[in-house]
N, C-alpha and C positions, 0 to 999 in steps of 0.2 A: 504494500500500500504506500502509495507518495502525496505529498500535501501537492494539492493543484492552485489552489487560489486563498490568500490571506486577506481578508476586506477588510477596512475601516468605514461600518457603516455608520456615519454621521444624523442625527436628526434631530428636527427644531421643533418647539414644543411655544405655547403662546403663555404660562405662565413664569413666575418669578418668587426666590425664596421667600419667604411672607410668614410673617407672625398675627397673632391675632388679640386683641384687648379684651374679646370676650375666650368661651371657652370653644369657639368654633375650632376647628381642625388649622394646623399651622400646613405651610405648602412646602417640600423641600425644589432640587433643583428641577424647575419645569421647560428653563429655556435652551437646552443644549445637554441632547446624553450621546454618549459613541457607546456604538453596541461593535464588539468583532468577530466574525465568522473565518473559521476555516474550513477549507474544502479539500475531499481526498479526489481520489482516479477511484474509488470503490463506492461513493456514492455516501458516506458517512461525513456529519457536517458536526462542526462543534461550534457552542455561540458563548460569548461571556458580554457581561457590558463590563463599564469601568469609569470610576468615579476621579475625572481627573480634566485638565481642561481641553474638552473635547476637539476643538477646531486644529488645534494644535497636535494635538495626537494622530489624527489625520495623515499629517507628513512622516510623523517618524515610523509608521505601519506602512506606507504604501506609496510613500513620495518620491522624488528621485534622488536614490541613492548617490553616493560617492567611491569611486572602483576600492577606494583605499579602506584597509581593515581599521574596523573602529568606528568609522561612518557610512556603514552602509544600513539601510531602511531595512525593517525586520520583516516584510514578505519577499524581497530577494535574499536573505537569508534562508528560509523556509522552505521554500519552491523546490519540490524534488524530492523531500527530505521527506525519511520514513515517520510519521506522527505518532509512530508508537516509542520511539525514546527522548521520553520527556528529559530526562536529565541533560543529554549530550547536549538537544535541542536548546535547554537551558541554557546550557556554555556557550554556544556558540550565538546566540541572541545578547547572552550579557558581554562577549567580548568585540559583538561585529556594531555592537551599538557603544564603546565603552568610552569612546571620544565625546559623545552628545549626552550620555545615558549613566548608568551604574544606577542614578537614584529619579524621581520627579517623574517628568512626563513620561520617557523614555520606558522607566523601570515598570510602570503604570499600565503599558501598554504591553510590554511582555510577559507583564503578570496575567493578563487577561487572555492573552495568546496561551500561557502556559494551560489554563484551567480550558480552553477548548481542545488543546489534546489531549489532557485528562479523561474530557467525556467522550470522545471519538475512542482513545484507549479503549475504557469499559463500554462502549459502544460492541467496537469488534469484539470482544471477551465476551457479548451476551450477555454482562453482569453489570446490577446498579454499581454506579461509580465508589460507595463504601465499600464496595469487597476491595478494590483493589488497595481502597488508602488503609485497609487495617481488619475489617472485620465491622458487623454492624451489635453495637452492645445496648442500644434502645431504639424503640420505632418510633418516640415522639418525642420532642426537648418541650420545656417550659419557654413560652416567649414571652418580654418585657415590650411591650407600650413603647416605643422611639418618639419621643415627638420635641418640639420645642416650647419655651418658656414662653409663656403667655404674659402678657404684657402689664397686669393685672392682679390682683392678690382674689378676685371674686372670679377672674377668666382662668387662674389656675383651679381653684377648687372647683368649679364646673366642670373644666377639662379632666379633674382627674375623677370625677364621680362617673363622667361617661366610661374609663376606660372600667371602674371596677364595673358598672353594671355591664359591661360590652363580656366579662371573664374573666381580664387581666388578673396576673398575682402578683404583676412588677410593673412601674411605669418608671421610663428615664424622660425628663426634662432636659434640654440644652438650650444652648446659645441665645436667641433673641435677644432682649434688653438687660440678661443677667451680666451683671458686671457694670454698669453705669452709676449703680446706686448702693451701697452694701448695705442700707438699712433695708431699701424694697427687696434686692435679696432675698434676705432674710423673712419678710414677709412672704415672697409668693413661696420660697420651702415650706413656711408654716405654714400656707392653706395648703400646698400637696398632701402634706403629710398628715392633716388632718382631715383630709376628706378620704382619702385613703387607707386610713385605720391602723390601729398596731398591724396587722397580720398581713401587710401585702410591703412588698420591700418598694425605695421609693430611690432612685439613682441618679443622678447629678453630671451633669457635663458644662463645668462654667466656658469650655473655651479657653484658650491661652491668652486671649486679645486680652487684655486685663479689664480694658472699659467698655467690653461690648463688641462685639462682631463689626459693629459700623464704624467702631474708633481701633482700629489694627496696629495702633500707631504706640499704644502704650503697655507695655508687660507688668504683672505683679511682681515684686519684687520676690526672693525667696523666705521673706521675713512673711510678706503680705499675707505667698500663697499656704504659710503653715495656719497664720489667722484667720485663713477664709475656711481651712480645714476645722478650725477650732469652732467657726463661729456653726457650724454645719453641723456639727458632731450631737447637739441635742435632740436632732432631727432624724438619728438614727440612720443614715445612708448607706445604701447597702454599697457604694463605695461611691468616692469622688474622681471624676473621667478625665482626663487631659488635657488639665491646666494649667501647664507648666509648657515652655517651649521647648518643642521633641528633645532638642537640640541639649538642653541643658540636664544633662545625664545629673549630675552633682546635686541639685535641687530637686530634682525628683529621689535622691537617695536621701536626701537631710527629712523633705517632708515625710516619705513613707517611716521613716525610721522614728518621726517626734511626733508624729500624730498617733490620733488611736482611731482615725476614719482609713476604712480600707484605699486603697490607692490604686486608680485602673488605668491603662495607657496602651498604645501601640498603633493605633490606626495609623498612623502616621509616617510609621517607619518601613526600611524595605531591604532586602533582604536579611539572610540568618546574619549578619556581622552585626544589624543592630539591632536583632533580637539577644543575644548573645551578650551585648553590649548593656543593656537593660537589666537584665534577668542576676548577670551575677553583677550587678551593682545593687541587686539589691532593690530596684526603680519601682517594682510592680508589687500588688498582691494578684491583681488578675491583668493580665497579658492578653490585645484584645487585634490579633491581627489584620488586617482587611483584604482577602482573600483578591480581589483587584489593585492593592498596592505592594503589599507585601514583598514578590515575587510568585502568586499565583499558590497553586496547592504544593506543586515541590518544595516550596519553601517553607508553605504552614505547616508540612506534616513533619518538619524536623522543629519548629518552634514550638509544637505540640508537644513533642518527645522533650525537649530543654523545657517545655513547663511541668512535664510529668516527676523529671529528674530533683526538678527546685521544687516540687508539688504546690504550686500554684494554680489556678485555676485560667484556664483556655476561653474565651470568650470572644468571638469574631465578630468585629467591627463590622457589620448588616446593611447599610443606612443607604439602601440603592434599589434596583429593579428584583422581581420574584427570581430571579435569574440568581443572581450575589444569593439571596434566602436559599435557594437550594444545594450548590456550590456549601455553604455556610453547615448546611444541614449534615448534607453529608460527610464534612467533617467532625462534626460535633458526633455525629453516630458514634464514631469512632472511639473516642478519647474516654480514657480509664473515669473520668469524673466528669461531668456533665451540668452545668450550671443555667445559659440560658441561651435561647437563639433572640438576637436585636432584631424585632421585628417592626418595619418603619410604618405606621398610621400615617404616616402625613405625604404619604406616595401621591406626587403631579398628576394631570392625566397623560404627558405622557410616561414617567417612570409605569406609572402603573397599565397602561396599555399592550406594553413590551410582552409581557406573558399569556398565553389564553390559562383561562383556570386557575387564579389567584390561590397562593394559600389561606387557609382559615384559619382561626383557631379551634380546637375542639372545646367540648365542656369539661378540661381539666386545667383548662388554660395553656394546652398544649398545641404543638405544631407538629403534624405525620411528617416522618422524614420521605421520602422520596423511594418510590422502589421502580423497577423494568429496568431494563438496560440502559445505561447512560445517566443521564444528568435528572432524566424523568420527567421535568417539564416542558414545555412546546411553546416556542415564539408563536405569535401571532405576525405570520407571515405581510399579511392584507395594510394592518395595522403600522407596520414598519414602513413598507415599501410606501404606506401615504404622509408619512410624515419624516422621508430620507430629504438630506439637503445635501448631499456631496453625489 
C-alpha cells in the first residue's frame, strides 16, 4: 500500500470565538478549521483536523516545497510512502520539515498527518484503532463540560445548572473575561461551584494571558500565578489548566510544588522532548496532550507510558471537531487509569458539522468509545466539500 495524495483541506465557517453574559452556550473557533486527508492506491482514506492556524498550515502540507532537506512541504514527503510505518514516516516528516518546523505550525500539521495513518493502519488491520495503541480497558470515559467563562456571576451559575441537568459530573470553564478582574474571578468560581454542588468536580482554565485573552500582552507573575492558585483553592478545583506560559518550565515546578490545587498542562506542547521536559520537573499533576499538537498519536502513546511511569494522570486536551473526541477516545481506552475525555459544548456550526453522528453523552455521564475498524466515525462528506475554501 502507498500514500497517493496528502490534502490540506481548508474551510470557512461564518462565526467567531464568543463568550456570553448570560448562561447561553459560548462559540469556540467558527471562522477557519483545516481538516487533513490522506489517500492510499488501496482505496483507504485517513482524516484528522487540527487546531492551529489554519490558512497557514495550508502551505506547509501541500505548498511548494524547496528541493533542499529540511524545507521540503510534508505531502512530497509522503507520496509513495508505505502508510503503515508510522514511526519512520514520523522521522522523516520531522526532519524534511526541521528548517520551518520541529514545533508550531509545522509540528501541528504532522501531528495531524501522523493520526491519519494511524486510522488507515487499523483500517487495513480490520481492527478499531485501540487495539493497535494498546488494548481497549473500558468502553466508555466520563466526559467534563468544555466550555468558556461567562461573562457574569448569574450567566455562570445558569450555565453550569444546564450542564448538570444536561448529565455532566464535570464542567471546565476557561478563558473569556477571566483574568481582567481577580475579584469577579473569584465570583463567577463561586457561582460554578455552587450551582454545581459538592458532588460534581468543577475545572479551571485561567489562560496564561494574565489579563484576559483580549489583553495577550500581560503574564502573571510567578508570585501572582501561586495566588491565583491560593485564591481558587476554597472552590475545591479539580485542578487548575495552563496558566503559566508553556514556556516557563521553573514556574510551573514552584506553583505545583506550593500549592495544594492540583496543576494541569500540556496542550501546548509538542513533541516527547517537552513532555519529558515537564513531567520530570515535576510541572504537572495531570498531563493533558493535544493529540493534533503534540506530535499526533506516536507521540501520545509514549507521553502516556512517561505518565504511567510518574503515575500521573493522562488527560487529552479535546477542544476541536468529533474527529480530535474520537482520536482522544481511543487513546484514553487504553491507559492503565482513566480520568476524563474534554468534551467541547460550545462546538461552531462548522466545528461541529465536520462529523455525521455527533457523540453523546450516555446516562452515566459517559462517552462510548468508538469501535469497527479505524477511527469509527465518518466525515460528512457533503458538509465539507460546501464549506472548502482552498
Amino acid at each position: 500500500m502507498r500514500i497517493t495524495d496528502v490534502d490540506a483541506v481548508l474551510l470557512r465557517g461564518e462565526q467567531t470565538y464568543a463568550t456570553q453574559a448570560s448562561g447561553a452556550e459560548a462559540t469556540d473557533n467558527g471562522d477557519w478549521q483545516l481538516l487533513v486527508k490522506v489517500g492510499t492506491d488501496e482505496g483507504l482514506t485517513g482524516w484528522s483536523d487540527v487546531e492551529t492556524l489554519a490558512p497557514a498550515a495550508v502551505s506547509c502540507i501541500n505548498g511548494p516545497g524547496m528541493s533542499v532537506t529540511g524545507l521540503r512541504c510534508l505531502r512530497d514527503i509522503l507520496l509513495g510512502q508505505d502508510p503503515l510505518d508510522t514511526e519512520c514516516l514520523w522521522d522523516a516528516m520531522y526532519v524534511g520539515s526541521v528548517y520551518y518546523g520541529r514545533r508550531g505550525v509545522a509540528l501541528h500539521c504532522l501531528s495531524a498527518i501522523d493520526n491519519c495513518l494511524w486510522s488507515i493502519k487499523a483500517q487495513a488491520a480490520g481492527l478499531p484503532l485501540y487495539q493497535l495503541l494498546g488494548g481497549k480497558r473500558r468502553d466508555n470515559v466520563t466526559a467534563y463540560a468544555s466550555t468558556l467563562f461567562r461573562d457574569t456571576p448569574e450567566g455562570m451559575a445558569e450555565a453550569a445548572r444546564s450542564y448538570v441537568a444536561r448529565g455532566y459530573r464535570a464542567v471546565k470553564f476557561g478563558w473569556g473575561v477571566f483574568g481582567q478582574d481577580p475579584a469577579l474571578d473569584v465570583e463567577l468560581v463561586a457561582a460554578a461551584r455552587e450551582a454545581l454542588g459538592p458532588d460534581r468536580e468543577l475545572l479551571i482554565d485561567p489562560g496564561w494571558y494574565g489579563a484576559g485573552w483580549k489583553n495577550p500582552n500581560r503574564e502573571r507573575s510567578r508570585e501572582e500565578n501561586l495566588a491565583l492558585c491560593d485564591r481558587l483553592a476554597r472552590y475545591r478545583p479539580g485542578w487548575v489548566e495552563d496558566f503559566i506560559h508553556p514556556e516557563r518550565v521553573d514556574d510551573y515546578t514552584y506553583v505545583c510544588t506550593q500549592s495544594s490545587v492540583p496543576i494541569a498542562a500540556g496542550e501546548q506542547l509538542s513533541t516527547i522532548w517537552d513532555f519529558e521536559r515537564y513531567i520530570r520537573a515535576g510541572c504537572v499533576d495531570v498531563v493533558q496532550p493535544d493529540l493534533t499538537r503534540c506530535g499526533g498519536l506516536t507521540v501520545a502513546k509514549k507521553v502516556a507510558d512517561l505518565a504511567a511511569s510518574a503515575n500521573i494522570d493522562l488527560v487529552p486536551h479535546s477542544w476541536l471537531t468529533d474527529l480530535l473526541n474520537a482520536y482522544s477516545l481511543h487513546l484514553i481506552a487504553t491507559l492503565p487509569r482513566a480520568k476524563f475525555l474534554e468534551f467541547n459544548v460550545c462546538q461552531s456550526a462548522l466545528t461541529r458539522g465536520i462529523c455525521k453522528g455527533n457523540f453523546k453523552l450516555d446516562s452515566d455521564g459517559c462517552v462510548v468509545v468508538p469501535s469497527g475498524p479505524g477511527l469509527g466515525v465518518e466525515v460528512d462528506a457533503d458538509f465539507i466539500a460546501a464549506h472548502r475554501a482552498n
